[in-house]
LOFIVO-495921 format. One record per residue: x, y, z of N, C-alpha, C in turn. Coordinates in steps of 0.1 Angstrom, whole numbers, plus 5000, padded with zeros to 4 digits. Example, Ala and Ser with C-alpha at 12.3 -4.5 7.8 and 13.67 -1.06 7.14 Angstrom:
residues 2
513249435078512349555078513249675078
512849785071513749895071512950005079
END
This chain:
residues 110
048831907688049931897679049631807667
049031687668048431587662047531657653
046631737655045431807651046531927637
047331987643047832067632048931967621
049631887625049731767615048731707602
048231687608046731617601046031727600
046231817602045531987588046631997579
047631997581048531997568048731867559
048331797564048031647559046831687548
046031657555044731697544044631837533
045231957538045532057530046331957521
047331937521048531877510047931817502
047131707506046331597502045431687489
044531717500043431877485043931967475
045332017478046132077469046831967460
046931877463047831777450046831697440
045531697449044031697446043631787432
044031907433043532027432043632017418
045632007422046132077409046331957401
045831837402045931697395044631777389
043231747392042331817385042431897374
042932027381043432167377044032137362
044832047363046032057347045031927336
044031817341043431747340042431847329
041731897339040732037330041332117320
042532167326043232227316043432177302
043732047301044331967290042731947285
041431907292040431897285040032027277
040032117282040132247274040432297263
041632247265042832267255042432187243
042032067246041431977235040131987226
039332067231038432097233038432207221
038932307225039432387217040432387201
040832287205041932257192040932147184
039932097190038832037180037532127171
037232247181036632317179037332427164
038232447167039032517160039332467144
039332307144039832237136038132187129
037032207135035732147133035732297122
035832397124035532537119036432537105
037332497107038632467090038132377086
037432277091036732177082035732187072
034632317074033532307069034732367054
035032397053036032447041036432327035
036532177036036932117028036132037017
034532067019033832017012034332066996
034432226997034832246982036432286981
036832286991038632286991039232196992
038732057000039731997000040031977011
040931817019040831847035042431907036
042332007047043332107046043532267035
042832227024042432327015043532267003
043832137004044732076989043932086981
043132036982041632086972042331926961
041231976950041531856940042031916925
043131866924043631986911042231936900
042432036891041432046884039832036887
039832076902038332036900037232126902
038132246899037032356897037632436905
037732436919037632486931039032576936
039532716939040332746942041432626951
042132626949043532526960043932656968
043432666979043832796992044932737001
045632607000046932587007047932617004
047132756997049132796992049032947001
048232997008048233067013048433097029
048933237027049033257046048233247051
048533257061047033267076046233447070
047433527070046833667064046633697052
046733607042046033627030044733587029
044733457038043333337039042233537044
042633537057041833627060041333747054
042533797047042333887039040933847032
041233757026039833697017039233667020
039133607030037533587039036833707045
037633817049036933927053036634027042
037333987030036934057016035234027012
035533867014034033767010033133847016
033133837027031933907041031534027040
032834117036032234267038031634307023
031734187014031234247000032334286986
033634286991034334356987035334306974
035334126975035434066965033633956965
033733896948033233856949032933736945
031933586944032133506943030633426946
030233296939029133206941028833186954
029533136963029133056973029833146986
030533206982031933216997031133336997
030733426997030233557000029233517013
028333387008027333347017027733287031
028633237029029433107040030233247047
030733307040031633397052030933507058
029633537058028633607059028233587074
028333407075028133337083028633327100
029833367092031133327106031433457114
031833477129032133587132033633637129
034033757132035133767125036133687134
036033667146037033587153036833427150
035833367143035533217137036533217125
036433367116036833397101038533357106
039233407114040733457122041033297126
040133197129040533107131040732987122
039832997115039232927102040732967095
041633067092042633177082043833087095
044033107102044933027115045132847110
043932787116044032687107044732627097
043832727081044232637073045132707068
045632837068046732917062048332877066
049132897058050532827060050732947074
051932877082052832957091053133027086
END
């Protein structure tokens, strides 16, 4: 009787174990990803600006006035050839289209 006590004991113990871990990993993930995500919108602010405010007059398109589906639109325009431009044709050439989707997520309005 003792013996099946103290297995539910220790099961309980490894499951509260588990899922302390479990949500622990989770959240590192999660972080993980929301850095990654935000490291990929970043390389965009060298000539945009951080966020894409850009610097009025300073040459450089201001893209924070755009949606998440316009950003993309244009970034997959850049890549496939279809608009064109100095530098962005080369840089979006770069990214996969799910990096382009996130990069357009990021910095594009809700």
């Amino acid at each position: 009787m003792l013996a099946k006590y103290l297995k539910r004991a220790i099961l309980a113990a490894f499951y509260i174990g588990f899922s302390h871990w479990s949500s622990t990993a989770l959240a590192q993930n999660a972080e993980a990803s929301n850095l990654y995500k935000r490291g990929l919108a970043s390389t965009c602010a060298n000539c945009h600006g951080t966020d894409g405010k850009g610097v009025v007059d300073g040459g450089m398109p201001l893209i924070n006035n755009l949606t998440s589906e316009q950003m993309l639109t244009q970034l997959k325009a850049f890549k496939s050839g279809a608009r064109e431009g100095t530098i962005m044709p080369q840089l979006a050439k770069g990214y996969s289209d799910e990096q382009l989707v996130t990069i357009a997520n990021q910095l594009g309005k809700k």
